[in-house]
PyMOL Python script that loads the backbone (N, CA, C, O; Angstrom):
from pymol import cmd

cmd.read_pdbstr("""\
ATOM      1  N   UNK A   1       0.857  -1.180   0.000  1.00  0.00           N
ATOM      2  CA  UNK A   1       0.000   0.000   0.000  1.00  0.00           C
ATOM      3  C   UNK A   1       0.897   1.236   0.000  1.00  0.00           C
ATOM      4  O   UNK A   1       1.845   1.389   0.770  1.00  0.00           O
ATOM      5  N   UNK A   2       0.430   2.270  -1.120  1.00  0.00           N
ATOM      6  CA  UNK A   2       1.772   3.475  -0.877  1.00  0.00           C
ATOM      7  C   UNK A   2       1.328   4.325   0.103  1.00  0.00           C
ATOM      8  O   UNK A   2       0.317   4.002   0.728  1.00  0.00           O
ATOM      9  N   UNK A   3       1.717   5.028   0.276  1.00  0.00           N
ATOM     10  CA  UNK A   3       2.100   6.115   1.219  1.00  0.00           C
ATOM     11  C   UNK A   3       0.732   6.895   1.199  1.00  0.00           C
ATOM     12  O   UNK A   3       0.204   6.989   2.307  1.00  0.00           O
ATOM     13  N   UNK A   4       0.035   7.492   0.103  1.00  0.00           N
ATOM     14  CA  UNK A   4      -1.283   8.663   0.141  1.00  0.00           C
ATOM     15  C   UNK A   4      -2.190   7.385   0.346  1.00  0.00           C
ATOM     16  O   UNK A   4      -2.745   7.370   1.444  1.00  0.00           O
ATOM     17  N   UNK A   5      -2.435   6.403  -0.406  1.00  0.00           N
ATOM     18  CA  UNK A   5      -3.289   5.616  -0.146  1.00  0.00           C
ATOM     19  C   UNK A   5      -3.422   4.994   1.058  1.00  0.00           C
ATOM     20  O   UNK A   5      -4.530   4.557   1.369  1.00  0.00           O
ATOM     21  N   UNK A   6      -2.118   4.831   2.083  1.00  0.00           N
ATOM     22  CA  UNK A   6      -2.915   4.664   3.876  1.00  0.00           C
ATOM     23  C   UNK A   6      -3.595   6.260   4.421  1.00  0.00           C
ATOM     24  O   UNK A   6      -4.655   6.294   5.045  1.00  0.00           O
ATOM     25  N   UNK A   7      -2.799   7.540   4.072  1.00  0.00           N
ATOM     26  CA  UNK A   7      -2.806   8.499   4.362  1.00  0.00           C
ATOM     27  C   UNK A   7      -4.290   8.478   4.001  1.00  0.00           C
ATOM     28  O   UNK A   7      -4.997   8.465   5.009  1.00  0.00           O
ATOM     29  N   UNK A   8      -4.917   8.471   2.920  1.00  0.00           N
ATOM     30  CA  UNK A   8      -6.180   8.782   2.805  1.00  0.00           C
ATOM     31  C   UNK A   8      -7.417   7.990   3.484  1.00  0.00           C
ATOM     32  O   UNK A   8      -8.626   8.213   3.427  1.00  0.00           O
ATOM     33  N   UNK A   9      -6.839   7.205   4.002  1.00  0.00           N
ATOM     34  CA  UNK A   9      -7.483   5.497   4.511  1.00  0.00           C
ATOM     35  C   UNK A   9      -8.068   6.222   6.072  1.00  0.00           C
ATOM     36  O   UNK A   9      -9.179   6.133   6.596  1.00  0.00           O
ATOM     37  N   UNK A  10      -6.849   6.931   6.514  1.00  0.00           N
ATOM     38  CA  UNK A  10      -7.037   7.361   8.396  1.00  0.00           C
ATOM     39  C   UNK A  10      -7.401   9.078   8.383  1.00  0.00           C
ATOM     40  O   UNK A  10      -7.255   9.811   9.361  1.00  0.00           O
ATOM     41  N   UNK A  11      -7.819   9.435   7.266  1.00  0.00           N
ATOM     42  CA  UNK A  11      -7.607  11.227   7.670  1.00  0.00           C
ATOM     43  C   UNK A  11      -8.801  11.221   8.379  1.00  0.00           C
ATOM     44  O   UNK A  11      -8.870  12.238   9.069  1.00  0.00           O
ATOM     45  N   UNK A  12      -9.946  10.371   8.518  1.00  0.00           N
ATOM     46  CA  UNK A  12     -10.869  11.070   9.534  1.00  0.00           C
ATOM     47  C   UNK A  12     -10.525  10.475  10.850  1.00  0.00           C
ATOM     48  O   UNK A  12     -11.352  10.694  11.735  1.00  0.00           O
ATOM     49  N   UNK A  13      -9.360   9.685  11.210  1.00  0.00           N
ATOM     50  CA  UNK A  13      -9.092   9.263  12.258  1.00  0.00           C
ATOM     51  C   UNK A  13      -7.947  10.916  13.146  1.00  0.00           C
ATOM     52  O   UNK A  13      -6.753  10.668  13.310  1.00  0.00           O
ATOM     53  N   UNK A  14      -8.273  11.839  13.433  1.00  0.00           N
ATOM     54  CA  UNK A  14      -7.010  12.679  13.991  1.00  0.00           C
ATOM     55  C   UNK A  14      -5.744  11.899  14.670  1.00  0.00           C
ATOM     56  O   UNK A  14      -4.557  12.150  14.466  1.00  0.00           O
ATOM     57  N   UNK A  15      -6.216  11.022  15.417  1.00  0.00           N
ATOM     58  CA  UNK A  15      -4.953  10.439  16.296  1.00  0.00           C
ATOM     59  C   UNK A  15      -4.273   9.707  15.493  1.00  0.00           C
ATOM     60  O   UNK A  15      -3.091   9.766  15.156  1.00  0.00           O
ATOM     61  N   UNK A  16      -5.316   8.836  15.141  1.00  0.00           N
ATOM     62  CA  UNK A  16      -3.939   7.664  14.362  1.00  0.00           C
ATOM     63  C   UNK A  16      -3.072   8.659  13.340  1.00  0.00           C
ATOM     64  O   UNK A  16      -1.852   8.705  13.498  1.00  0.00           O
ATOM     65  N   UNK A  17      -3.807   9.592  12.112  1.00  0.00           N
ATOM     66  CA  UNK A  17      -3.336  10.628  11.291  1.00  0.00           C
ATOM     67  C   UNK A  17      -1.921  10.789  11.889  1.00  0.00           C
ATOM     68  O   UNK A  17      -0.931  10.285  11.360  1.00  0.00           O
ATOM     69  N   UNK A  18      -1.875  11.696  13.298  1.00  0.00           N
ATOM     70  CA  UNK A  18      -1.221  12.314  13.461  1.00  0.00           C
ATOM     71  C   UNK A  18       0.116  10.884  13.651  1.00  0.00           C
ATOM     72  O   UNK A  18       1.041  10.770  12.847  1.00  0.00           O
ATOM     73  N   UNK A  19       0.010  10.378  14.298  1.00  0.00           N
ATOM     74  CA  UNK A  19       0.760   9.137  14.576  1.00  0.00           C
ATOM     75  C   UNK A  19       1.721   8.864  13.422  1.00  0.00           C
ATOM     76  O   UNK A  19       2.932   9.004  13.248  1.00  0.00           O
ATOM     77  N   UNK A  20       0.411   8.294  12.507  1.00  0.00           N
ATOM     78  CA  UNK A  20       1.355   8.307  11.189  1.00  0.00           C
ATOM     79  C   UNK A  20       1.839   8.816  10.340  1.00  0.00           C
ATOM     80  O   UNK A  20       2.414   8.211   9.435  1.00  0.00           O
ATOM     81  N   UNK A  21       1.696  10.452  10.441  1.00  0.00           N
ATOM     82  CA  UNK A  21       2.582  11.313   9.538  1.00  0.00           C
ATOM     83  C   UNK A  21       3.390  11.249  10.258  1.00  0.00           C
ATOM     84  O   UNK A  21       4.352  11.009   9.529  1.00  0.00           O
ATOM     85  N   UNK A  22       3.932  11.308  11.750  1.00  0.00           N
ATOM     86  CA  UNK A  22       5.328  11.002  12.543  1.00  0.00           C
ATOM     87  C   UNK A  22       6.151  10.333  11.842  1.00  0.00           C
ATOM     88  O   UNK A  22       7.275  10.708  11.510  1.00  0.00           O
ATOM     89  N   UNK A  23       5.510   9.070  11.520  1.00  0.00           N
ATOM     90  CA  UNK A  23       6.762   7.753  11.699  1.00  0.00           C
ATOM     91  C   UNK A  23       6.626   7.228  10.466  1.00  0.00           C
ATOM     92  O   UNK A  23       7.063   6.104  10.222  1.00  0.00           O
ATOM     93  N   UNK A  24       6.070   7.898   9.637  1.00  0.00           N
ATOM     94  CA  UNK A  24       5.868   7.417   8.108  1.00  0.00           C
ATOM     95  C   UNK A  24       6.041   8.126   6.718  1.00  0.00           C
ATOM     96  O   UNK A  24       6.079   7.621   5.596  1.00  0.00           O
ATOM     97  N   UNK A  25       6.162   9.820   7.220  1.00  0.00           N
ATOM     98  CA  UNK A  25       6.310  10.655   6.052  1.00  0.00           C
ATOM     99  C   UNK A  25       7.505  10.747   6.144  1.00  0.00           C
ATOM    100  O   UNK A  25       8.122  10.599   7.199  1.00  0.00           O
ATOM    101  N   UNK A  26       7.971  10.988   5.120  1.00  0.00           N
ATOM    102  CA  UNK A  26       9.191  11.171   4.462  1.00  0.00           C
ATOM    103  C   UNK A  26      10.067  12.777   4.596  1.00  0.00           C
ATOM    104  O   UNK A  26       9.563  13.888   4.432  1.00  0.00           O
ATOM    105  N   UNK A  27      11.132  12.538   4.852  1.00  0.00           N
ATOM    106  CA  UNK A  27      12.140  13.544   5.798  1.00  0.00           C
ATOM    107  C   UNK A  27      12.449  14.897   4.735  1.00  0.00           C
ATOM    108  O   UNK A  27      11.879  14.574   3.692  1.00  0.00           O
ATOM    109  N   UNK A  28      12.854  15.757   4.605  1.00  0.00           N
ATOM    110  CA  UNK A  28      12.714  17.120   3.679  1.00  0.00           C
ATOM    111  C   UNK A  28      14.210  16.214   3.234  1.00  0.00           C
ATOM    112  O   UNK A  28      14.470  15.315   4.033  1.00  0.00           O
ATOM    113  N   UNK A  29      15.063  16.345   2.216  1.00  0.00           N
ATOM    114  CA  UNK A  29      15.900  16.452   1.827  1.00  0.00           C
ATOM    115  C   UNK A  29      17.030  17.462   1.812  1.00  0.00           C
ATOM    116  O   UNK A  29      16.974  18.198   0.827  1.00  0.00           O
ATOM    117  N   UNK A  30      17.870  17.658   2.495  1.00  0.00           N
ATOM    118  CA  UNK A  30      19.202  18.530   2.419  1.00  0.00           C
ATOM    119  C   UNK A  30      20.036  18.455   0.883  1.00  0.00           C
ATOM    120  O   UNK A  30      20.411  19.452   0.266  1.00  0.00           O
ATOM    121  N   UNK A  31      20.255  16.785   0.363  1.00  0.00           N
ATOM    122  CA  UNK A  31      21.027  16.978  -0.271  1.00  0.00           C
ATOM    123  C   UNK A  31      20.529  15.962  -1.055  1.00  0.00           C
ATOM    124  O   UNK A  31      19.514  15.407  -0.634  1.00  0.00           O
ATOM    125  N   UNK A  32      21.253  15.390  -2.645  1.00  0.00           N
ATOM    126  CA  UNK A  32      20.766  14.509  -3.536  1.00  0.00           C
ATOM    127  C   UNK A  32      19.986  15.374  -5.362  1.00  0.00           C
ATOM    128  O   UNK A  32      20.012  16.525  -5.796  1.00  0.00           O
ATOM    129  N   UNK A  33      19.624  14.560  -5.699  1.00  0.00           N
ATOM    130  CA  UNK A  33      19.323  15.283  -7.058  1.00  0.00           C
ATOM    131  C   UNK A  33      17.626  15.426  -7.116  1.00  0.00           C
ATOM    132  O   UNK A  33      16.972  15.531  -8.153  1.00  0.00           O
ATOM    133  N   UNK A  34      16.964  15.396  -5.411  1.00  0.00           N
ATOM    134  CA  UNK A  34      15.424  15.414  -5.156  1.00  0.00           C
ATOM    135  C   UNK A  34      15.429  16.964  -4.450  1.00  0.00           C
ATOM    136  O   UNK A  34      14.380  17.526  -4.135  1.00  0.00           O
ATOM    137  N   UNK A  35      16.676  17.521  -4.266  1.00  0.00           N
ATOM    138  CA  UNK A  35      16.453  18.973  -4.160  1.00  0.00           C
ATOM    139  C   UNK A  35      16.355  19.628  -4.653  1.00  0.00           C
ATOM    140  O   UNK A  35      15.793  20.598  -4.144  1.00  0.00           O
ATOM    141  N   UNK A  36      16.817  19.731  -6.152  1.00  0.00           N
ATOM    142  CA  UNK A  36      16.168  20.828  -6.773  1.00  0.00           C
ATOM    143  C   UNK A  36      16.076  19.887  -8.558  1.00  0.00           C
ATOM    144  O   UNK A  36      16.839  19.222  -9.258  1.00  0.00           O
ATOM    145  N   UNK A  37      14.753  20.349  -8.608  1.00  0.00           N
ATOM    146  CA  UNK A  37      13.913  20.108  -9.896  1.00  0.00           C
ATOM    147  C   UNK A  37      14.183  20.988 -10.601  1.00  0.00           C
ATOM    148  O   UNK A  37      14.711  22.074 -10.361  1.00  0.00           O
ATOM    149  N   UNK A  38      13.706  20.397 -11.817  1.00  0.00           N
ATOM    150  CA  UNK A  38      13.320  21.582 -12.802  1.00  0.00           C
ATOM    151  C   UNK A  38      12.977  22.897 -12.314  1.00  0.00           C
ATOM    152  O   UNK A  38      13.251  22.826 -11.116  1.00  0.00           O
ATOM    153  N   UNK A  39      12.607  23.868 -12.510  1.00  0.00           N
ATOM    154  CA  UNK A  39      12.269  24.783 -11.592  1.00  0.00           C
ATOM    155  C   UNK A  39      10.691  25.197 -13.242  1.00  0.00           C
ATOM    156  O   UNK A  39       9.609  25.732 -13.000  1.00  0.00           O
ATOM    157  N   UNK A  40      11.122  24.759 -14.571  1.00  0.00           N
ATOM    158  CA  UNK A  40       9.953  25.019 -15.305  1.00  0.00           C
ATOM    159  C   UNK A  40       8.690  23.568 -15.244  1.00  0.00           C
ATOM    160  O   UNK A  40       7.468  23.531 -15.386  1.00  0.00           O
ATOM    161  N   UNK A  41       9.689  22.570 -14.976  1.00  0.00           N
ATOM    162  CA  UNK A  41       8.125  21.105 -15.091  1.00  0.00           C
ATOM    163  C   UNK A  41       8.185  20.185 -14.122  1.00  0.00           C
ATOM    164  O   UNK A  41       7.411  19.227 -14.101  1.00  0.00           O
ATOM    165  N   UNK A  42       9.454  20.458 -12.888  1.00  0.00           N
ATOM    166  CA  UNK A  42       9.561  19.726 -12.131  1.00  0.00           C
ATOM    167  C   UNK A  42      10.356  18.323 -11.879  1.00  0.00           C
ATOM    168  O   UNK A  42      10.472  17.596 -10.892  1.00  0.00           O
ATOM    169  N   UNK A  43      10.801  18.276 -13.075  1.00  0.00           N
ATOM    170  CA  UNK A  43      11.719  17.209 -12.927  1.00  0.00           C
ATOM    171  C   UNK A  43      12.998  16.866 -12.430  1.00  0.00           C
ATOM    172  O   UNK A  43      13.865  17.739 -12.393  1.00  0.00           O
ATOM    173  N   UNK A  44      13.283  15.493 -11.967  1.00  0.00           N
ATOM    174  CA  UNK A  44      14.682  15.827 -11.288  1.00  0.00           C
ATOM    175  C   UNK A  44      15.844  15.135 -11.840  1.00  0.00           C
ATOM    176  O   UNK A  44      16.950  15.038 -11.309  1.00  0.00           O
ATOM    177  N   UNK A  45      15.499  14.703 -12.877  1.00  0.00           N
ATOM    178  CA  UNK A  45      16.468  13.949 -13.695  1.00  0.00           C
ATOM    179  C   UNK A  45      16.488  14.905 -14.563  1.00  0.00           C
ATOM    180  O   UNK A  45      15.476  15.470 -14.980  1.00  0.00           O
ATOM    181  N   UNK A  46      18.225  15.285 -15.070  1.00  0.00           N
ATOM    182  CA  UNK A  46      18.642  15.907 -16.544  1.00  0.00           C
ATOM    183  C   UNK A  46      18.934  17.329 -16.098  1.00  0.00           C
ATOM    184  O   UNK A  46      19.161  18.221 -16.915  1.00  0.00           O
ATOM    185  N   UNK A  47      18.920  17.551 -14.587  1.00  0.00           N
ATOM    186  CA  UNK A  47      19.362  19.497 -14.515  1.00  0.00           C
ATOM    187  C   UNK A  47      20.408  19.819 -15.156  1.00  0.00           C
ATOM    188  O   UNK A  47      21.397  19.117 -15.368  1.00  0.00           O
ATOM    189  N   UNK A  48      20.196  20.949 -15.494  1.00  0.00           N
ATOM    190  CA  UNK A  48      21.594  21.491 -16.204  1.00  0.00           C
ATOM    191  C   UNK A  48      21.074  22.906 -14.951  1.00  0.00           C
ATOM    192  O   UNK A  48      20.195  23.766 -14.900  1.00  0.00           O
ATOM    193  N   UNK A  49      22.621  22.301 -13.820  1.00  0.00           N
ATOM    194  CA  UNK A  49      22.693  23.350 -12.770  1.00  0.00           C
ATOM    195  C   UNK A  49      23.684  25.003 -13.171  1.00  0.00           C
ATOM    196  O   UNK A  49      23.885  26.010 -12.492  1.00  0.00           O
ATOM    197  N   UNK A  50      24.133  24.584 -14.679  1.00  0.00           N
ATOM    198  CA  UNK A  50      25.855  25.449 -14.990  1.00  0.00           C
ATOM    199  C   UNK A  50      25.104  26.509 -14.947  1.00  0.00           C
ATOM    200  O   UNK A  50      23.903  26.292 -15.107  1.00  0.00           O
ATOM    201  N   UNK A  51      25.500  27.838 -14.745  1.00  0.00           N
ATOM    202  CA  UNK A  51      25.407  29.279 -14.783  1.00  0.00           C
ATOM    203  C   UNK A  51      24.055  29.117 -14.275  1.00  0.00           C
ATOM    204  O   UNK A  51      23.168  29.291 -15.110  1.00  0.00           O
ATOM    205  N   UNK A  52      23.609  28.746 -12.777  1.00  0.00           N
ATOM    206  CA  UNK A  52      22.249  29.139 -11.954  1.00  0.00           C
ATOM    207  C   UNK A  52      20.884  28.454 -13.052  1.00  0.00           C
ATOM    208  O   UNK A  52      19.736  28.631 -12.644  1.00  0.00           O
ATOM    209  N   UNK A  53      21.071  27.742 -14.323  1.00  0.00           N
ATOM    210  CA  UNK A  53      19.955  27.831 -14.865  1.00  0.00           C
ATOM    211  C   UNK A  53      18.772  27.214 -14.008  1.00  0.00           C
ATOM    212  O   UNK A  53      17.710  27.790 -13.770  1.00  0.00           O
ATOM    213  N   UNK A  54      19.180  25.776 -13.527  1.00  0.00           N
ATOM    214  CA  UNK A  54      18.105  24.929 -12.882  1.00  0.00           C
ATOM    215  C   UNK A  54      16.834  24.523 -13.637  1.00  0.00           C
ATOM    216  O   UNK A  54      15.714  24.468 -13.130  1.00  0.00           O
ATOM    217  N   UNK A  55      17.173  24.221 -15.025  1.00  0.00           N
ATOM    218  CA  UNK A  55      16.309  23.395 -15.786  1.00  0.00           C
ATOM    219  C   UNK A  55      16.821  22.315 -16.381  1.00  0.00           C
ATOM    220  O   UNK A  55      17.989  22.374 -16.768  1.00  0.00           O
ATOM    221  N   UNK A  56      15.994  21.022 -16.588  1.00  0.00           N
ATOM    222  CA  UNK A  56      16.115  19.974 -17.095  1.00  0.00           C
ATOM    223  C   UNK A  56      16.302  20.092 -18.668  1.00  0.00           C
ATOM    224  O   UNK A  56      15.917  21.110 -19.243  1.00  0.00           O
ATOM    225  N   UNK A  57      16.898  19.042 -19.362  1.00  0.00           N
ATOM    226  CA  UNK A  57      17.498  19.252 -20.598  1.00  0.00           C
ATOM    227  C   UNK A  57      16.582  19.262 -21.895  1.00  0.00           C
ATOM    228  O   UNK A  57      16.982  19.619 -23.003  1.00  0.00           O
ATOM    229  N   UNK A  58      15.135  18.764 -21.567  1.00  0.00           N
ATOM    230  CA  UNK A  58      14.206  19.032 -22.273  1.00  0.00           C
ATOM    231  C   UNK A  58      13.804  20.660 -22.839  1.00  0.00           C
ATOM    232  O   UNK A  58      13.836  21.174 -23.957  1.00  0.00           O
ATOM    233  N   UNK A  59      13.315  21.301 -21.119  1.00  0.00           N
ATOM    234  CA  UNK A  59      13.087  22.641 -20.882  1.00  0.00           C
ATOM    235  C   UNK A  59      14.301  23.788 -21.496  1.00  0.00           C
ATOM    236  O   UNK A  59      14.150  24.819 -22.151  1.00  0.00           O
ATOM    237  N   UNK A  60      15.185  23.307 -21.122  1.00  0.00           N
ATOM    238  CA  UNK A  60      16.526  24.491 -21.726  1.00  0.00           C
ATOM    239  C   UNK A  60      16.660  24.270 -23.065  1.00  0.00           C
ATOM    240  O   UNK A  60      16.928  25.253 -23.755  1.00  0.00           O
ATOM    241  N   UNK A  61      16.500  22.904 -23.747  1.00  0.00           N
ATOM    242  CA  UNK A  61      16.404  23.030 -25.541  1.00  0.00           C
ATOM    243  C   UNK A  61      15.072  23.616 -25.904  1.00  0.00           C
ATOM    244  O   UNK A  61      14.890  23.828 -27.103  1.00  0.00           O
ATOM    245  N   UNK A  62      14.523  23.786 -25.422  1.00  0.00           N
ATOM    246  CA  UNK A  62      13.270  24.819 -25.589  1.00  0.00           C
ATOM    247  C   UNK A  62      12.904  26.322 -25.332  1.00  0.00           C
ATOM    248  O   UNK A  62      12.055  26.926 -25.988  1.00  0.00           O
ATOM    249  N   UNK A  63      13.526  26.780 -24.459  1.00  0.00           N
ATOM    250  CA  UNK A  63      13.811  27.647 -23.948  1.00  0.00           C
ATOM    251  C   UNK A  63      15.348  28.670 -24.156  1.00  0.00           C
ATOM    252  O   UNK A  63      15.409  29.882 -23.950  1.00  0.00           O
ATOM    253  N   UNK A  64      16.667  27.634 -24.684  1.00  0.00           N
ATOM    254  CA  UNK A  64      17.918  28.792 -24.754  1.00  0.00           C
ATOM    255  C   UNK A  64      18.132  29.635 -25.129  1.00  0.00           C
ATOM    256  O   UNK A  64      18.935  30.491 -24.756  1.00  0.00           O
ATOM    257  N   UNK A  65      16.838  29.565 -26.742  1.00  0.00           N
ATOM    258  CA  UNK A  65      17.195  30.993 -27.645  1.00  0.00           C
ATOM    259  C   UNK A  65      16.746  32.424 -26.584  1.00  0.00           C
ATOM    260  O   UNK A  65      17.415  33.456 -26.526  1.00  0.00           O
ATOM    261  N   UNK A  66      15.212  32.110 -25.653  1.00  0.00           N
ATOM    262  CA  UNK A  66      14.797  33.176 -25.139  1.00  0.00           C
ATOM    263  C   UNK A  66      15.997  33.698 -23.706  1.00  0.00           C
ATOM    264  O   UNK A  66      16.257  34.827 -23.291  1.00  0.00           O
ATOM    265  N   UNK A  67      16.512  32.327 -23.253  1.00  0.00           N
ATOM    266  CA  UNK A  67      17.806  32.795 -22.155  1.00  0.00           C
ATOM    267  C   UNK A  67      19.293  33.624 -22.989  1.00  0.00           C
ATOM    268  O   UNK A  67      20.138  34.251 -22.351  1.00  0.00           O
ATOM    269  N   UNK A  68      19.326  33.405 -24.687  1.00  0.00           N
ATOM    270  CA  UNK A  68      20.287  34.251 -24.948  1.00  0.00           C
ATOM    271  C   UNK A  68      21.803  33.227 -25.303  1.00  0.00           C
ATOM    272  O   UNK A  68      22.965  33.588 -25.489  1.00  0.00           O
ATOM    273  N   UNK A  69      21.164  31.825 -25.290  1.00  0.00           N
ATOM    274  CA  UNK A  69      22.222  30.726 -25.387  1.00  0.00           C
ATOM    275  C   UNK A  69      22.184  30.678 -27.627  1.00  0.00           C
ATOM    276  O   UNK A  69      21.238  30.954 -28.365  1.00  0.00           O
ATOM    277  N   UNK A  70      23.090  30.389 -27.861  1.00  0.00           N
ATOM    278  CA  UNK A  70      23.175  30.116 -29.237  1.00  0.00           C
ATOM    279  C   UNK A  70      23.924  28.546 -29.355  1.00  0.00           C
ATOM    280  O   UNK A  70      24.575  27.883 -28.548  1.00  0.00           O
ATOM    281  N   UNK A  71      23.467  28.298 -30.858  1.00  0.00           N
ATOM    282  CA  UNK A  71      24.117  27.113 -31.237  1.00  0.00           C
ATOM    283  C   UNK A  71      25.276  27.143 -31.609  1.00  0.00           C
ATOM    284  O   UNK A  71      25.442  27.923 -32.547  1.00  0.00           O
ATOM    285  N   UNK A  72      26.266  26.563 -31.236  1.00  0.00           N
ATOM    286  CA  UNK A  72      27.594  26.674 -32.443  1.00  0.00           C
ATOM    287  C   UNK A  72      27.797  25.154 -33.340  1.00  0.00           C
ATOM    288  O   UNK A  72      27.360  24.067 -32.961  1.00  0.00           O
ATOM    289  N   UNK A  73      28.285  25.313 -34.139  1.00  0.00           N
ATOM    290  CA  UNK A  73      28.429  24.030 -35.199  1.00  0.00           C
ATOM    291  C   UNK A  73      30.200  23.992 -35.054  1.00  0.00           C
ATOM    292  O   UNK A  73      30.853  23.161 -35.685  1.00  0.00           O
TER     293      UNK A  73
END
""", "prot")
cmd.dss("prot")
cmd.show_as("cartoon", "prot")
cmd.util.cbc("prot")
cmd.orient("prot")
């Protein structure tokens, strides 16, 4: 059973609820490649972190001409 699907199972229970967001939700992240997403679709695979961009490699080939990036051959 995942995680929203018990969560949704006890929300009219308050106690147990509270119980089990304690010992069952999942911890904020400091570090890893689940801290920062895409910042345009959310994804966390493929950042291109170089010069602050913080978009995935889909989003920035879509987007470079308007950031001012060019092609070279």
């Amino acid at each position: 059973m995942s995680f929203e699907n018990a969560k949704k199972q006890i929300e009219a229970k308050p106690v147990k609820l509270a119980r089990f967001m304690k010992f069952n939700s999942s911890k904020p992240r400091k570090f890893g490649k689940a801290v920062k997403p895409c910042r345009r679709c959310g994804k966390t695979e493929g950042v291109v972190h170089k010069y602050g961009l913080s978009y995935c490699r889909q989003c920035f080939r879509e987007i470079a001409r308007e950031l001012g990036f060019e092609k070279y051959q």
